[in-house]
VEXLUMPA-735602 format. One record per residue (C-alpha): residue number from 1; residue in one letter; chain; x, y, z. Coordinates in nm, 2 decimals. Layout:
<pts>
  num  residuo  cadena    east   north      up
  NUM        A       A       X       Y       Z
...
</pts>
This chain:
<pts>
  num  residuo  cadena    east   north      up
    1        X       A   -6.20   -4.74   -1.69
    2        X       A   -5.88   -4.51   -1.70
    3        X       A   -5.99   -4.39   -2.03
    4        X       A   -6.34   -4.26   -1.88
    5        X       A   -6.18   -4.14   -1.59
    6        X       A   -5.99   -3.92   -1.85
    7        X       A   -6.25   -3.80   -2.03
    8        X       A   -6.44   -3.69   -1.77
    9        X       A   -6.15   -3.51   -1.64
   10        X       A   -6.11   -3.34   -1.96
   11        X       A   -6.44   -3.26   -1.97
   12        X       A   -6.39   -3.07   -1.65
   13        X       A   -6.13   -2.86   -1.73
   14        X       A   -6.31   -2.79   -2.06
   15        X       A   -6.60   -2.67   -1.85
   16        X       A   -6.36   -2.49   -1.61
   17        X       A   -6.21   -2.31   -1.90
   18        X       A   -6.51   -2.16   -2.01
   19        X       A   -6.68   -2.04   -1.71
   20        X       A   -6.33   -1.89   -1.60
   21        X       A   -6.28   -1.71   -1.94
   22        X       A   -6.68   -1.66   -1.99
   23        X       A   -6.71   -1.31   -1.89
   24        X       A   -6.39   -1.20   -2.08
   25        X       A   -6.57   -1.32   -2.39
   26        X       A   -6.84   -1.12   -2.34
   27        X       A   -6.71   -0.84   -2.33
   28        X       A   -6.48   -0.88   -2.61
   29        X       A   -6.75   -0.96   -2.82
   30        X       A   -6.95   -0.69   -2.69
   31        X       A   -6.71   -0.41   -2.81
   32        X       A   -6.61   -0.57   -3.12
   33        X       A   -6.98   -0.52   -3.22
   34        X       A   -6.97   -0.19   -3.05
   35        X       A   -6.69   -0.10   -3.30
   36        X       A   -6.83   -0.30   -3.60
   37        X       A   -7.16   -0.08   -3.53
   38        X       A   -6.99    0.21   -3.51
   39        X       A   -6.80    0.20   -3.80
   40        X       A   -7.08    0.14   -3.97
   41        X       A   -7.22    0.42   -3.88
   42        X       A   -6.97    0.67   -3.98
   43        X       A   -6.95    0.52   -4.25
   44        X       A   -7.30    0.60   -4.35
   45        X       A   -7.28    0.92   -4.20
   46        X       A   -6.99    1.01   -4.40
   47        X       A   -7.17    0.87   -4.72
   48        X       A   -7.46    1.07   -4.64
   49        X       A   -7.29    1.39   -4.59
   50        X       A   -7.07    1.35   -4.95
   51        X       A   -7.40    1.30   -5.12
   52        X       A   -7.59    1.58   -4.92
   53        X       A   -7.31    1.84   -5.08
   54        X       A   -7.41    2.03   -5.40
   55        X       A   -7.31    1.93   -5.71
   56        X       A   -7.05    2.18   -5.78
   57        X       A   -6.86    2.07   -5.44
   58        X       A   -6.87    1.68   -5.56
   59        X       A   -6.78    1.69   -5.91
   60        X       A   -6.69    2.07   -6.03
   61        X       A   -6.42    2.18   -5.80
   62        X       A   -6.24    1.84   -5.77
   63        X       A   -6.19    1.87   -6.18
   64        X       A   -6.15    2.22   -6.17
   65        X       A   -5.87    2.20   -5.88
   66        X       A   -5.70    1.92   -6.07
   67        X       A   -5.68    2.13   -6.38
   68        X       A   -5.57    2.42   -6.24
   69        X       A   -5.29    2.23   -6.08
   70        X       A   -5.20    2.07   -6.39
   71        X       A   -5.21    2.39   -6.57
   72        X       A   -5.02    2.62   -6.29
   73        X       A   -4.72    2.36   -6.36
   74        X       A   -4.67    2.52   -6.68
   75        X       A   -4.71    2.84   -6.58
   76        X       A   -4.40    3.11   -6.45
   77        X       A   -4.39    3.07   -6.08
   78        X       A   -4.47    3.42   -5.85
   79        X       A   -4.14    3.69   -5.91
   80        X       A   -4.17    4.04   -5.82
   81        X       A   -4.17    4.23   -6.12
   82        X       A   -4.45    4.52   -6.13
   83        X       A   -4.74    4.33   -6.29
   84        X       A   -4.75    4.01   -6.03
   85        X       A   -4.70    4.28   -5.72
   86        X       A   -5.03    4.46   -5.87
   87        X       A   -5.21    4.13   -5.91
   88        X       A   -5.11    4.00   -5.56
   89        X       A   -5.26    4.32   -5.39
   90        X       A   -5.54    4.31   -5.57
   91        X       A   -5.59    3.96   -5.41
   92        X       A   -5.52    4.07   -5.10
   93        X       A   -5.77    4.36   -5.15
   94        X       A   -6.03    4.10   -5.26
   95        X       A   -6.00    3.85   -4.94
   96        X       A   -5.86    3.59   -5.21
   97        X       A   -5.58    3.40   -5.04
   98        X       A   -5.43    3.18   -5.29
   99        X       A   -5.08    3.23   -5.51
  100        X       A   -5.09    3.41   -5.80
  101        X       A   -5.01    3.11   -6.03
  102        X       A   -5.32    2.93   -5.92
  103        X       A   -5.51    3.19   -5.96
  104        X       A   -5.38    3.29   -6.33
  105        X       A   -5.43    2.92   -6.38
  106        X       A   -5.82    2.88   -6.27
  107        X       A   -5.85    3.24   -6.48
  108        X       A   -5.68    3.07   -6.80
  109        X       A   -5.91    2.75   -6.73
  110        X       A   -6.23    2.95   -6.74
  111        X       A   -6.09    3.14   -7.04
  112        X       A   -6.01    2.79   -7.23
  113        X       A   -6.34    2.63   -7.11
  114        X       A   -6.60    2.91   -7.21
  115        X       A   -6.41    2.95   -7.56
  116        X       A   -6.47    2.59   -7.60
  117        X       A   -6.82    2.60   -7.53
  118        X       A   -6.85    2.88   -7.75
  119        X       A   -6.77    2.69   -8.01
  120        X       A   -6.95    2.40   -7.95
  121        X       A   -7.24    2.63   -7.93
  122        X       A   -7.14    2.73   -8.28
  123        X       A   -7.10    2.37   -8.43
  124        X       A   -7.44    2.28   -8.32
  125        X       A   -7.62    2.60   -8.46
  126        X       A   -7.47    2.48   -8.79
  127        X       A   -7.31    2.82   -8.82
  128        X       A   -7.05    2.96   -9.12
  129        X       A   -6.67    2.90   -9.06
  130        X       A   -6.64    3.28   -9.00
  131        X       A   -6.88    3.26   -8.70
  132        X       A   -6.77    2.92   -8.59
  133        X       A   -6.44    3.11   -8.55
  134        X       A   -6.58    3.43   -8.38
  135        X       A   -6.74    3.26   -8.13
  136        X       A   -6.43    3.10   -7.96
  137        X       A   -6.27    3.47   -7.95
  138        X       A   -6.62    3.61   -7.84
  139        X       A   -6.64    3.39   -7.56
  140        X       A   -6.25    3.40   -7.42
  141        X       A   -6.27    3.82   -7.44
  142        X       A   -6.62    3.76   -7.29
  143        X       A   -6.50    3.54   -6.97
  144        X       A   -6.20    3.79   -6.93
  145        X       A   -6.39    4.07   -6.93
  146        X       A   -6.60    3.89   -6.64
  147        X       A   -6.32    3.76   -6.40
  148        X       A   -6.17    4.10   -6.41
  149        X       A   -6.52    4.25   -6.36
  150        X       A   -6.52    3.99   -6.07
  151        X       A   -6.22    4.09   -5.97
  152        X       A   -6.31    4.45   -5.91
  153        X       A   -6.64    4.41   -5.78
  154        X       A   -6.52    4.22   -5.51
  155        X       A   -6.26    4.48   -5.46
  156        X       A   -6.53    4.75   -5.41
  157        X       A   -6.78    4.53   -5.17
  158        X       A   -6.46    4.41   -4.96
  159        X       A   -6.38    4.75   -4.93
  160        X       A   -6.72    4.92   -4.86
  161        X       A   -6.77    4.63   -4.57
  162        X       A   -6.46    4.70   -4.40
  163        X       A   -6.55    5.11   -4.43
  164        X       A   -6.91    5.01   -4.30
  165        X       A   -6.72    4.85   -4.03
  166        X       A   -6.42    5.12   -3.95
  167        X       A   -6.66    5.39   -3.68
  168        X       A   -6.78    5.10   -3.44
  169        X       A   -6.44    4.89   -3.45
  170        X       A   -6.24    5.18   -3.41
  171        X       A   -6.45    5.34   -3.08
  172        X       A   -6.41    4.98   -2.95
  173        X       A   -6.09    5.01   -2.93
  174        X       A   -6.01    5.33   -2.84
  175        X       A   -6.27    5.28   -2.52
  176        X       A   -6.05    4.97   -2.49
  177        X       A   -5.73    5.15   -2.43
  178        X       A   -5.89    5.43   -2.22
  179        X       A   -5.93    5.14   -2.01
  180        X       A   -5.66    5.03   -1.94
  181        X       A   -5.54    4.73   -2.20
  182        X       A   -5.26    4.80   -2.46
  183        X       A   -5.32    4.85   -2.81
  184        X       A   -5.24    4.50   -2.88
  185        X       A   -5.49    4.39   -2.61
  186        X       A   -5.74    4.64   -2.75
  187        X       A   -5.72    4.48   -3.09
  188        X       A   -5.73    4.11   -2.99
  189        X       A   -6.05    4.20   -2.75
  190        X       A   -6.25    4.36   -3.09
  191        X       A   -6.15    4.03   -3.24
  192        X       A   -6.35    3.85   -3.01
  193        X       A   -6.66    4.05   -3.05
  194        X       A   -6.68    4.16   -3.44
  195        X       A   -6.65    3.97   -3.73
  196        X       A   -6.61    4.08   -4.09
  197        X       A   -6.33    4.19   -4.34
  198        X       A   -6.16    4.42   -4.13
  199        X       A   -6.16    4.22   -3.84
  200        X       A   -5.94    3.96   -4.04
  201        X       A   -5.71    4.26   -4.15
  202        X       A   -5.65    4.34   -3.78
  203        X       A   -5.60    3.95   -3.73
  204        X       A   -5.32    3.95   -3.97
  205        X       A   -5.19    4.31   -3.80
  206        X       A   -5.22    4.11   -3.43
  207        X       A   -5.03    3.79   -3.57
  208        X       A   -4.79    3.98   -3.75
  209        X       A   -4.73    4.22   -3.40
  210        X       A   -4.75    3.92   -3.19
  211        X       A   -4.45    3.72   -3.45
  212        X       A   -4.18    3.99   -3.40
  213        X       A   -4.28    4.26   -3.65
  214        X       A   -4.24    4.60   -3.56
  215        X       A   -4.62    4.79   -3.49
  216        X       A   -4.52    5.04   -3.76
  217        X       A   -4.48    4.76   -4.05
  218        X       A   -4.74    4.59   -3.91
  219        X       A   -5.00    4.91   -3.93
  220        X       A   -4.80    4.99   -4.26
  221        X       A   -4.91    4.69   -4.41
  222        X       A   -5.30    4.71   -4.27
  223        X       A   -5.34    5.00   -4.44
  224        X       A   -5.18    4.90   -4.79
  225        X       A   -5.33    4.61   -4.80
  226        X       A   -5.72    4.82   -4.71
  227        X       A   -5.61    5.08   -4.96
  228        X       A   -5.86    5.32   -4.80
  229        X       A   -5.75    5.69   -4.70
  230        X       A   -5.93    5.70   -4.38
  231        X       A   -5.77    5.35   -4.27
  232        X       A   -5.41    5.49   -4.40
  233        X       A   -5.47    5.84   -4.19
  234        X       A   -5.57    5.57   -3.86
  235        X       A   -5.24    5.38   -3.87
  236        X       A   -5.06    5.69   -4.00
  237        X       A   -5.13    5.87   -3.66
  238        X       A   -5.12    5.57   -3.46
  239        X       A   -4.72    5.54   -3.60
  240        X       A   -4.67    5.90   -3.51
  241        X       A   -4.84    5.89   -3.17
  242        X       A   -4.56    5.63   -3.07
  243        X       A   -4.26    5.80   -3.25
  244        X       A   -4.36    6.11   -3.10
  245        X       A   -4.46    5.94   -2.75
  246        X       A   -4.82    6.13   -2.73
  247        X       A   -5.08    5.98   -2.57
  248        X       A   -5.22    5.69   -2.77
  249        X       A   -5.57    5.72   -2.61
  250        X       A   -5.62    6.09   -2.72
  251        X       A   -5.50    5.98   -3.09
  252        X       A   -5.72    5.68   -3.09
  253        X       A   -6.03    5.89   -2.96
  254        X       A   -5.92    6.14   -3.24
  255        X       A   -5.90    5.92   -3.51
  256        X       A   -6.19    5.69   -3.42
  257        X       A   -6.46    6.06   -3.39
  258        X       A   -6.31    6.14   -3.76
  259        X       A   -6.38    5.88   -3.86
  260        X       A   -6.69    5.81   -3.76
  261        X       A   -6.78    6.19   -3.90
  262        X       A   -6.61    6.08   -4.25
  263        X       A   -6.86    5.82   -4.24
  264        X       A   -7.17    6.04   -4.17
  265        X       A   -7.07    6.25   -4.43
  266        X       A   -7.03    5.96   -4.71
  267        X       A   -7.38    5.84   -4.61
  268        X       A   -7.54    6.21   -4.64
  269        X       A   -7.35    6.24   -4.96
  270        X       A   -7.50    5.89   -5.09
  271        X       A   -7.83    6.06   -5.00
  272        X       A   -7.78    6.34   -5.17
  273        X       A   -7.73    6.14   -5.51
  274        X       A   -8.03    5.94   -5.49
  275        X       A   -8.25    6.20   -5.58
  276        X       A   -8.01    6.25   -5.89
  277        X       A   -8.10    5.85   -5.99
  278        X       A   -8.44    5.84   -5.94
  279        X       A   -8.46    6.08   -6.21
  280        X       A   -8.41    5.81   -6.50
  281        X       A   -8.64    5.57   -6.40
  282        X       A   -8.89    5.82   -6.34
  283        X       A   -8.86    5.97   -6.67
  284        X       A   -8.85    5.60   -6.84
  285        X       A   -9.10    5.44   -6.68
  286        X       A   -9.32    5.72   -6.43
  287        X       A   -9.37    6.00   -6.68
  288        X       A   -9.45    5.79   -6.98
  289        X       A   -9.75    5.60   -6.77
  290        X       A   -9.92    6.00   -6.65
  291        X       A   -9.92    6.13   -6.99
  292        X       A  -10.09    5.83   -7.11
  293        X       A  -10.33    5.90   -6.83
  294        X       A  -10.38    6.27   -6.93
  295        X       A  -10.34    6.29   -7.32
  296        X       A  -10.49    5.95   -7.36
  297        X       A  -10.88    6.09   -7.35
  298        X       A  -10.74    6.37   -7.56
  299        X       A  -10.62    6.22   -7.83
  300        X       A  -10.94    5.96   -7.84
  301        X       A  -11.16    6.29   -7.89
  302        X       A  -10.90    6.45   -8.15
  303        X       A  -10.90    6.13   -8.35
  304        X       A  -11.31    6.13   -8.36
  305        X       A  -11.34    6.49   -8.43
  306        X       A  -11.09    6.41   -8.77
  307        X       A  -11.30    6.12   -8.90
</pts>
């Protein structure tokens, strides 16, 4: 009887145990699942987005990034002899922010890699020795002659955006210190509306002013780093408005109307020439197609007349 008596009690407390910790179950359970399902589901989402990148992104630039660092080991590190200070400000020039080791490293890979395909190209043409061994040197001058075209070109778009860009930047911010705010204010307010090249050079000009540097190295370096006269002649009066202590405003509303003229008369100028380049085409392609036209029936009737 005692044993029953027992059991049943257990029983009880069994019973009691689980109603009382029922509802603390549940919920544990409940976000455990929660979690489970969620992590699931980044997990597929993070799947999906690796395989929805291109090709190049997946497999490419993880092989080319390893190589290049493998290969920049080897290389000398950045000094400051005259060569890697021309290289750097080309970089800087280009909007290409990495060291100049990596980048003569991913320029040495491209060189090494298209000379090798070059002559695997030649291996499976079947071709002589000699050309087997001109292709390799065909195809390393032919991949430096691109990156530095590369190089250049972007040079010359960077720069033509950032000239494109000068007139309406410029009024912004003179109107912007007619108003009231400094010339630090003014530049961080055109930040916030524009974007572009030149609104990342007058990022760097903002952080540099804002880290301690002096607004004469800062504008110093904005306009070696643009390379462009009308952006040297800006910070050039800006520096000698505030040595001189003349009005900012007046310089600013100065600089930013000159400019804005230099650019009208680039533009006419670019108009001027296009009459120039037509002329090729048309004679090439235009003039060719009308004497056709005229002489053609001409010629038909000067052959029959000679049979």
């Amino acid at each position: 009887m005692a044993a029953y008596i027992s059991a049943l009690i257990g029983i009880i407390v069994f019973c009691l145990i689980i109603i009382a910790l029922q509802g603390y179950g549940i919920v544990n359970d409940t976000i455990s699942e929660r979690l489970a399902k969620t992590a699931a589901v980044h997990t597929e989402i993070v799947a999906d987005e690796e395989m929805e990148k291109p090709l190049n992104e997946r497999f490419i630039k993880p092989i080319l990034s390893y190589l290049t660092r493998i290969v920049s080991k080897f290389l000398p590190s950045d000094n400051d002899n005259k060569k890697s200070e021309e290289l750097r400000k080309k970089l800087r020039q280009a909007g290409i922010t990495i060291l100049i080791s990596e980048y003569t490293a991913i320029r040495l890979v491209a060189i090494i890699g298209i000379a090798a395909a070059f002559f695997l190209v030649g291996i499976f043409l079947k071709q002589s020795n000699l050309i087997k061994l001109l292709m390799p040197i065909f195809g390393a001058y032919a991949a430096f002659a691109v990156l530095r075209f590369d190089l250049e070109s972007r040079i010359t778009k960077r720069r033509e955006l950032i000239e494109r860009q000068m007139p309406d930047v410029f009024d912004m911010i003179s109107v912007n210190v007619e108003a009231g705010l400094g010339f630090e204010q003014a530049i961080l307010h055109v930040m916030k509306h524009f974007e572009g090249p030149l609104i990342d050079e007058l990022t760097i000009t903002y952080r540099e002013m804002s880290m301690g540097r002096s607004r004469r190295d800062a504008l110093q370096g904005l306009g070696e780093r643009c390379d462009i006269d009308d952006m040297k002649t800006f910070t050039g009066a800006v520096i000698q408005a505030g040595k001189m202590g003349i009005s900012l405003k007046n310089v600013l509303r100065a600089q930013a109307a000159a400019i804005r003229q230099n650019r009208k008369a680039k533009v006419e100028e670019k108009a001027m020439k296009i009459s120039v380049k037509m002329l090729l085409p048309m004679v090439m392609f235009i003039f060719p197609v009308i004497f056709i036209v005229l002489m053609g029936p001409a010629v038909i009737r000067i052959m029959e007349v000679f049979k």
